[in-house]
LOZA-392828 format. One record per residue (C-alpha): residue number from 0; y, z, x; residue in one letter. Coordinates in steps of 0.1 Angstrom, whole numbers, always signed. Layout:
// residues N
papa | py | pz | px | marnu
NUM | Y | Z | X | A
...
// end
This chain:
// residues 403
papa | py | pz | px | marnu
0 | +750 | +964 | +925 | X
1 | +737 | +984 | +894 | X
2 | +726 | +980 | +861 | X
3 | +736 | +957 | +829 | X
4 | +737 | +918 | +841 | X
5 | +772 | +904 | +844 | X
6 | +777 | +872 | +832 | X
7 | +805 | +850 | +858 | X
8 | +833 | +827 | +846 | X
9 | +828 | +792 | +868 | X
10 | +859 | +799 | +881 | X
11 | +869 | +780 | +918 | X
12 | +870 | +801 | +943 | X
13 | +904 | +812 | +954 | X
14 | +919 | +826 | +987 | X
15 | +881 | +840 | +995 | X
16 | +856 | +824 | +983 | X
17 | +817 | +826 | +990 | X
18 | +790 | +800 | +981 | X
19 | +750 | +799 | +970 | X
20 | +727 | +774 | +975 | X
21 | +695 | +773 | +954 | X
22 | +674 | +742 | +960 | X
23 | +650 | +739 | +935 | X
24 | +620 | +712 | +935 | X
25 | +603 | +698 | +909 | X
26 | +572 | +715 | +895 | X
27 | +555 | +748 | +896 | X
28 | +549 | +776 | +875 | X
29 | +569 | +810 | +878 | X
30 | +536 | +827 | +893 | X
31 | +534 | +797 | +913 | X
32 | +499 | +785 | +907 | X
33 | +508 | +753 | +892 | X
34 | +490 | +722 | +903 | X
35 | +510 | +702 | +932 | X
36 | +517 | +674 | +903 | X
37 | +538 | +699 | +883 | X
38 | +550 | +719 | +909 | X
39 | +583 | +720 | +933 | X
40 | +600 | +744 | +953 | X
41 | +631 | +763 | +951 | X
42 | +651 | +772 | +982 | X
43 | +682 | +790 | +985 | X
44 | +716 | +788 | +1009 | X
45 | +749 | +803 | +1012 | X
46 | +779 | +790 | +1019 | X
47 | +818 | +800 | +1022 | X
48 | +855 | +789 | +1014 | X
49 | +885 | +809 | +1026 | X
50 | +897 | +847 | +1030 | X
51 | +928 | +860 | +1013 | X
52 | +935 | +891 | +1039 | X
53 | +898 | +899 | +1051 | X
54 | +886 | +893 | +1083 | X
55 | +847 | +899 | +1071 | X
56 | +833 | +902 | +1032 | X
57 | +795 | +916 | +1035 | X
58 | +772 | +915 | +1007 | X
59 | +740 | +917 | +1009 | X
60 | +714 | +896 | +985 | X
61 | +682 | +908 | +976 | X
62 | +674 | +883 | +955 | X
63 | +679 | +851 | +930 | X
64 | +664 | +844 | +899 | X
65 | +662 | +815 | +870 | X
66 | +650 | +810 | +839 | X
67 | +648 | +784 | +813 | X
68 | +665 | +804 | +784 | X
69 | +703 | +810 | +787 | X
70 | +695 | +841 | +767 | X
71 | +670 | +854 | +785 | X
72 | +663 | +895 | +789 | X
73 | +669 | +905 | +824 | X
74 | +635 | +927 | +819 | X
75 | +618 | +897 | +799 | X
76 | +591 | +871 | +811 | X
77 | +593 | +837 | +827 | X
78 | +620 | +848 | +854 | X
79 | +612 | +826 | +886 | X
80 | +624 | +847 | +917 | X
81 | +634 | +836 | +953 | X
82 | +630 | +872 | +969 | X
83 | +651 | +879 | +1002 | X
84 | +629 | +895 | +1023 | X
85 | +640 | +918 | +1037 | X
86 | +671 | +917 | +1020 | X
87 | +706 | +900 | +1039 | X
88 | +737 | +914 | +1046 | X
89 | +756 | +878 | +1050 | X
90 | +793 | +879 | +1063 | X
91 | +806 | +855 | +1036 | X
92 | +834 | +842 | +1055 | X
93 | +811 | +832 | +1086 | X
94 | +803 | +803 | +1063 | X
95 | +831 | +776 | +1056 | X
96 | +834 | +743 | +1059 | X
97 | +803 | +732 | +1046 | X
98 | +780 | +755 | +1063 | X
99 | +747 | +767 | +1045 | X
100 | +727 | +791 | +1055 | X
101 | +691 | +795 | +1040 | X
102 | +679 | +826 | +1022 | X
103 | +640 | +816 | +1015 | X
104 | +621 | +791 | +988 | X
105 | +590 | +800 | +959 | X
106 | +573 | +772 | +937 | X
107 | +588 | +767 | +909 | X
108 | +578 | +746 | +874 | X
109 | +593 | +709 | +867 | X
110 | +618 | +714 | +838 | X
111 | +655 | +726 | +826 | X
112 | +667 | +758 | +838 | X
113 | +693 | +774 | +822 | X
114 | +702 | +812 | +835 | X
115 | +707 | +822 | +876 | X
116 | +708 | +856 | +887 | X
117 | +720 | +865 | +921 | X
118 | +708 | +900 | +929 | X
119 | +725 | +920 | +953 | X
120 | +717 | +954 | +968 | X
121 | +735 | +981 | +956 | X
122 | +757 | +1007 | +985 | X
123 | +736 | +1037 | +992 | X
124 | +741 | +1064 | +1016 | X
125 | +746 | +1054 | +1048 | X
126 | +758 | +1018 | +1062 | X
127 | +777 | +998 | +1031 | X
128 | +754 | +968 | +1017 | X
129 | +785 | +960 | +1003 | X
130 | +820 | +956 | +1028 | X
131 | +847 | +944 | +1038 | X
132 | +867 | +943 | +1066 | X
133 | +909 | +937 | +1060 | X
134 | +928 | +919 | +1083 | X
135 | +934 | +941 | +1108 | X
136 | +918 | +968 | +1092 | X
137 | +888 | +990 | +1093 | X
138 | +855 | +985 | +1074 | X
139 | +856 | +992 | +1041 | X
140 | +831 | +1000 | +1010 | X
141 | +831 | +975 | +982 | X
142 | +824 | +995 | +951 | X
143 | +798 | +973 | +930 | X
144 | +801 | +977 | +891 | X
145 | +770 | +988 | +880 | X
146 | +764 | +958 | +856 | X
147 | +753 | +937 | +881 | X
148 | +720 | +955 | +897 | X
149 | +705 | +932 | +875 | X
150 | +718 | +903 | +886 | X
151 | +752 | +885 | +884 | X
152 | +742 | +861 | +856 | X
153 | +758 | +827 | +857 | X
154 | +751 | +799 | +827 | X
155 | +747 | +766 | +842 | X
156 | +719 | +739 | +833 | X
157 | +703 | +722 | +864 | X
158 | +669 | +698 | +857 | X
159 | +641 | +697 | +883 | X
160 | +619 | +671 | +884 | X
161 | +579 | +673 | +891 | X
162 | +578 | +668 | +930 | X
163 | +612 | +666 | +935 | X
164 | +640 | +688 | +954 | X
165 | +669 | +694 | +938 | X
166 | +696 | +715 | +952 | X
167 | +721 | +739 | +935 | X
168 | +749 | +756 | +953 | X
169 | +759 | +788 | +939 | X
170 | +793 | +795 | +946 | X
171 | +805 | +830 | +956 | X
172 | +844 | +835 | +953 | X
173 | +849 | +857 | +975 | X
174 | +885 | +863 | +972 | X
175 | +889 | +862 | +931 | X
176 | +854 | +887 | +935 | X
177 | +873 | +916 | +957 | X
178 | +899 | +935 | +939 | X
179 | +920 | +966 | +951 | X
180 | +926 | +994 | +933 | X
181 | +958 | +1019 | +929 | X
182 | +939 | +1046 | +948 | X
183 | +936 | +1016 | +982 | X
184 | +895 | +1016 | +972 | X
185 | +881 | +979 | +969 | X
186 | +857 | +964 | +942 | X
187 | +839 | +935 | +936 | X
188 | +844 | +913 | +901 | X
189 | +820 | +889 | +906 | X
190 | +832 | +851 | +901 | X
191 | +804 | +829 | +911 | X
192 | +796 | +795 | +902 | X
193 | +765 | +771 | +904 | X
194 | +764 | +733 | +911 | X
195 | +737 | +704 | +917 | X
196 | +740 | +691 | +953 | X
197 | +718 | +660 | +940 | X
198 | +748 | +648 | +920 | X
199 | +777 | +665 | +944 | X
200 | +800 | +650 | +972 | X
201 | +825 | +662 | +998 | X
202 | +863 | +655 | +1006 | X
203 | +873 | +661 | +1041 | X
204 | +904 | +656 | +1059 | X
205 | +931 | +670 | +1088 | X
206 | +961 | +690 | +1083 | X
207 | +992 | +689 | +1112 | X
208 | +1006 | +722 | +1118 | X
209 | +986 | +744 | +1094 | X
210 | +956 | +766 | +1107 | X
211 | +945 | +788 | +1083 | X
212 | +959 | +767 | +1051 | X
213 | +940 | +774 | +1019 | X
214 | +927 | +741 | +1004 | X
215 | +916 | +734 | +968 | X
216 | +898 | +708 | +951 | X
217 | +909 | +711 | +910 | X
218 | +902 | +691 | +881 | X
219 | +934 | +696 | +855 | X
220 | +948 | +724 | +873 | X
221 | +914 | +742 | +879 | X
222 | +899 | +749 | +916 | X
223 | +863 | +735 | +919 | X
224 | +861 | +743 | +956 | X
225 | +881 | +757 | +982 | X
226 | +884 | +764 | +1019 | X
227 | +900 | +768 | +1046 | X
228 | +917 | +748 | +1075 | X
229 | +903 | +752 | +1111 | X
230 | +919 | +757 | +1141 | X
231 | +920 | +719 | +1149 | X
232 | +933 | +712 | +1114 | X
233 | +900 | +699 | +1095 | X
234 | +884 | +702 | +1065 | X
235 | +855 | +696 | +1043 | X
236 | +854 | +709 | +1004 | X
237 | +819 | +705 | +999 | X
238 | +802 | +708 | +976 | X
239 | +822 | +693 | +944 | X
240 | +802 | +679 | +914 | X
241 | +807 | +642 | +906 | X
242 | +818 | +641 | +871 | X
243 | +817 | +612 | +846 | X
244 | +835 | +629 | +825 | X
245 | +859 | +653 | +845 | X
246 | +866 | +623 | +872 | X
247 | +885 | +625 | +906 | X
248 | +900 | +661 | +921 | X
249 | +929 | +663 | +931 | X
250 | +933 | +684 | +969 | X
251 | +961 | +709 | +972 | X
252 | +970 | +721 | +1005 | X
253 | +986 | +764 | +1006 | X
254 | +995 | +767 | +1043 | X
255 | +1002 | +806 | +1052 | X
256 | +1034 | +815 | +1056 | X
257 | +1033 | +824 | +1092 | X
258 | +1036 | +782 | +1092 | X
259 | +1068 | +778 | +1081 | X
260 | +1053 | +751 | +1059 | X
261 | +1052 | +739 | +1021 | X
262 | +1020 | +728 | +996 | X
263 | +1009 | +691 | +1002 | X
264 | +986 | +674 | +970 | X
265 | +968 | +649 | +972 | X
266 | +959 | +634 | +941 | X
267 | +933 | +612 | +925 | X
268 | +905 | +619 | +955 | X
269 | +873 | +602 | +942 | X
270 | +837 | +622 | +949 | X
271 | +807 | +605 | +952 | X
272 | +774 | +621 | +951 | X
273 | +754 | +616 | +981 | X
274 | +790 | +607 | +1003 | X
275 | +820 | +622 | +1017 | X
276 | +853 | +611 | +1010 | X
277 | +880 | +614 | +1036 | X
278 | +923 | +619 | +1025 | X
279 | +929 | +621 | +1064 | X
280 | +920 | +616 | +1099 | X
281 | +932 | +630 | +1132 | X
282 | +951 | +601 | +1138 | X
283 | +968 | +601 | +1107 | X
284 | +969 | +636 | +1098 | X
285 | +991 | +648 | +1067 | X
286 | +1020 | +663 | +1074 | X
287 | +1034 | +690 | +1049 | X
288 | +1070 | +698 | +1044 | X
289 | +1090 | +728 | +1059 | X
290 | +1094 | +760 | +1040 | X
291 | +1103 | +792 | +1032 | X
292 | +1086 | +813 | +1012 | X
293 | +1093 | +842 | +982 | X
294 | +1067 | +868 | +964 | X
295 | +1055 | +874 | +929 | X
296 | +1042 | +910 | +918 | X
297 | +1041 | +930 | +886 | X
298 | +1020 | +951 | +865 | X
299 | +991 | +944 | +837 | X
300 | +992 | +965 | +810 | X
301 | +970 | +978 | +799 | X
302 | +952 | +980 | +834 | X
303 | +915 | +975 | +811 | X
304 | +923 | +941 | +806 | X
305 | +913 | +929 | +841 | X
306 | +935 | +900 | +844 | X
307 | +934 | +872 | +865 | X
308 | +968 | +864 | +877 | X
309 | +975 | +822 | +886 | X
310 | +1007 | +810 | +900 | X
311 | +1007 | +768 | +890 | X
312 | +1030 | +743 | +895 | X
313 | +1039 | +709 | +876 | X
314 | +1048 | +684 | +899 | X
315 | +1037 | +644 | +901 | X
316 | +1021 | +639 | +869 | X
317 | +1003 | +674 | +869 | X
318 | +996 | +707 | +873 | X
319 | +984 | +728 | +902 | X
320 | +971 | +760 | +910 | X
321 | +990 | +773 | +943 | X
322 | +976 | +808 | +941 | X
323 | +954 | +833 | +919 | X
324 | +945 | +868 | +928 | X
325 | +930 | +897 | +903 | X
326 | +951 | +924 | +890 | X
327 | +938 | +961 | +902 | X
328 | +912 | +977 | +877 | X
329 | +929 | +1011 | +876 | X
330 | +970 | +1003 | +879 | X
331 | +972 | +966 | +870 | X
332 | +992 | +962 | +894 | X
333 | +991 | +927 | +911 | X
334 | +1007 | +906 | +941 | X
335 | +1007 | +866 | +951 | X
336 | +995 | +865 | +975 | X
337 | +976 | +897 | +984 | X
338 | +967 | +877 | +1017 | X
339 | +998 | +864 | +1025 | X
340 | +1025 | +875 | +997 | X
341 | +1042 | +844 | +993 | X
342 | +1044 | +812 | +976 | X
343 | +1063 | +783 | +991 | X
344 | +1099 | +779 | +981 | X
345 | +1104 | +744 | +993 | X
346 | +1090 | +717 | +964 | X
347 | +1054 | +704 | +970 | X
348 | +1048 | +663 | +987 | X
349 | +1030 | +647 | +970 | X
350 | +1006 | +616 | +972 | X
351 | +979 | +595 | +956 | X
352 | +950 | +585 | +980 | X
353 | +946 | +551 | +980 | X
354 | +914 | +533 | +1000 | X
355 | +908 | +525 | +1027 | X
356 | +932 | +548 | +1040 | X
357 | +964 | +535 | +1052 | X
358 | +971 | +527 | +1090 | X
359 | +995 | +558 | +1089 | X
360 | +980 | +579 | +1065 | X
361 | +984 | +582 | +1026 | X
362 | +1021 | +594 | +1021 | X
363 | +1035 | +621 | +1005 | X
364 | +1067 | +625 | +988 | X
365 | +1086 | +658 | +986 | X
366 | +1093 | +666 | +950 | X
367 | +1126 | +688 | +957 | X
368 | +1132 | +694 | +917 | X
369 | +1105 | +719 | +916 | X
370 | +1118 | +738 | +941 | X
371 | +1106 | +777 | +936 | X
372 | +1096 | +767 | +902 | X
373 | +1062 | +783 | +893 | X
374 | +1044 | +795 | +857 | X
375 | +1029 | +828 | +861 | X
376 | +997 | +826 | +840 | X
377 | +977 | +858 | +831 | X
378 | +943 | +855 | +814 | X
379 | +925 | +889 | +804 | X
380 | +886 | +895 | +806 | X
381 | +888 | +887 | +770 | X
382 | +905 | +856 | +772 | X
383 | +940 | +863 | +760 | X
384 | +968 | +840 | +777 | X
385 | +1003 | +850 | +786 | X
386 | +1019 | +822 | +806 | X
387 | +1058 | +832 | +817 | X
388 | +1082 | +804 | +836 | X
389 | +1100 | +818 | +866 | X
390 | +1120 | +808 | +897 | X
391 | +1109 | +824 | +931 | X
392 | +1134 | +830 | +958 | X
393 | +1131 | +844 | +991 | X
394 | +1140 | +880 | +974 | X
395 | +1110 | +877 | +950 | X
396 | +1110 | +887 | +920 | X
397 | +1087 | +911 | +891 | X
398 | +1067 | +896 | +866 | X
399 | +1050 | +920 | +844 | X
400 | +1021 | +910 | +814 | X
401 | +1014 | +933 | +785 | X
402 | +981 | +923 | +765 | X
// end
């Protein structure tokens, strides 16, 4: 990735997504020669949520870096830096479910720091630092904008106390992050986010007859984490920020449509730091409804405005995000799902979790007057909002956004 820092919406991580983990500990100066009384140590992990239509994403990190100024010049002083040596090239979507995998640790100085960077290493000639492989496709080169050599540069306040660990999980969206272009190429827009594991929890849960079903974790309609259902139907979104404020997630279940089977939502799914919280077991597993499924494509004019398309649904008190995907840099053109380009017909069941878990699982009612009833929502880089009502049928149907 090359040159001018590129600062990342906290967006969740759709279809794809990719995570961080920086674990910082209390204390330490950035040249690390800090006495052990003011002095911790920051580690770094990666972890991963779900594809969209790649079998591999590769990117490989070089580095990570914080500071205690938001504002901070890239080339400026005080940067603390976790270097990767040598640098990794990390399959993104080897990591789901929960899995970490650690990148390296440096002393770092008790306080409040403000900016990350995640530095990756830009393509050169040769074997692509930067890939991805499409479902039963060939490797490809992900083109890296070159605002980002210095760092994808993501906002988010985490406090580390003198002689104490603190962990922060930096969140890689791996499928919001790759884009494709008119001309079949494939770039990266980085969408990363960054959260405290010291005040962060986990839902997990089992899912009947859907391997390979996207699953969400969003606070008022907004992913906070995803994955991705195994082959024996588990899951674990982990990890999601306990909020005082922001409260209980709600899980949404988007089965593929090789399935044959609808969205399931879980609602009101506490998260406690420190503990996992379960909406199903294997003996009680939930059970989504049967459906068909329709399509959603268009154009974004113009094609600079780099929109991010969201299908969402209203259904049992709120609203959902089924699907998101980016709209192609050079074209605009767009299609939900790019991974599997559909969006259940049949209306979503719905539940509430309740606790402890009922003997036969928490149960989920079928909400039938929704039916193939989505808003298409387009936001552009600069934040403009077109949302447009629409009712998807097996035929699909166009939906085009002019900004």
């Amino acid at each position: 990735m090359n040159a001018n820092s590129f600062t990342v919406a906290p967006l969740r991580l759709l279809a794809l997504s990719s995570a961080l983990v920086l674990a910082a500990c209390g204390g330490g100066g950035g040249d690390g020669s800090s006495s052990t009384s003011n002095t911790g140590t920051l580690s770094v992990s990666m972890t991963d949520a779900p594809a969209c239509g790649f079998d591999h994403v590769f990117v490989t990190v070089d580095r990570v870096r914080v500071h205690t100024d938001p504002n901070a010049n890239v080339n400026g002083t005080g940067w603390v830096d976790v270097v990767v040596s040598p640098a990794r090239r990390i399959d993104l979507l080897s990591l789901t479910n929960g899995v970490l995998t650690n990148l390296g640790q440096t002393p770092l100085p008790a306080g409040t720091y403000q900016q990350i960077r995640l530095v990756l290493v830009p393509n050169g000639a040769g074997a692509s630092a930067n890939s991805v492989v499409p479902t039963g496709g060939t490797e490809q080169a992900l083109d890296t904008p070159s605002a980002v050599q210095s760092g994808i540069k993501i906002n988010r306040p985490f406090t580390v106390a003198a002689n104490t660990l603190s962990d922060l999980v930096l969140d890689f969206d791996a499928c919001k992050s790759v884009v494709t272009r008119g001309n079949g190429t494939l770039g990266l827009k980085p969408v990363v986010t960054a959260v405290p594991t010291v005040v962060s929890g986990s839902v997990t849960g089992v899912v009947a007859s859907a391997p390979g079903a996207q699953v969400f974790a969003e606070r008022n309609g907004v992913v906070v984490k995803a994955t991705v259902v195994d082959g024996n139907g588990n899951f674990t979104l982990s990890p999601i920020e306990q909020s005082s404020t922001a409260g209980n997630v709600d899980v949404v279940i988007v089965p593929a449509s090789t399935t044959g089977r609808g969205t399931g939502i879980v609602r009101g799914v506490p998260v406690v730091a420190g503990s996992s919280t379960a909406v199903a077991t294997a003996a009680a597993p939930l059970n989504l409804p049967a459906s068909t499924f329709g399509r959603v494509s268009g154009t974004v004019t113009p094609a600079s405005s780099e929109a991010t398309i969201r299908a969402l649904q209203q259904t049992g008190g709120g609203t959902f995000e089924i699907a998101a995907t980016a709209a192609a840099s050079d074209t605009g053109a767009y299609s939900l799902f790019a991974a599997q380009p559909a969006l259940p017909l049949a209306g979503p069941a719905v539940g509430t979790y309740v606790a402890p878990l009922p003997a036969g699982g928490i149960p989920l009612t079928q909400d039938g007057s929704v039916a193939g009833k989505y808003s298409i929502q387009g936001t552009s880089s600069a934040g403009a909002v077109i949302t447009q009502q629409v009712t998807v049928t097996t035929t699909g149907l166009t939906q085009n956004f002019a900004f």
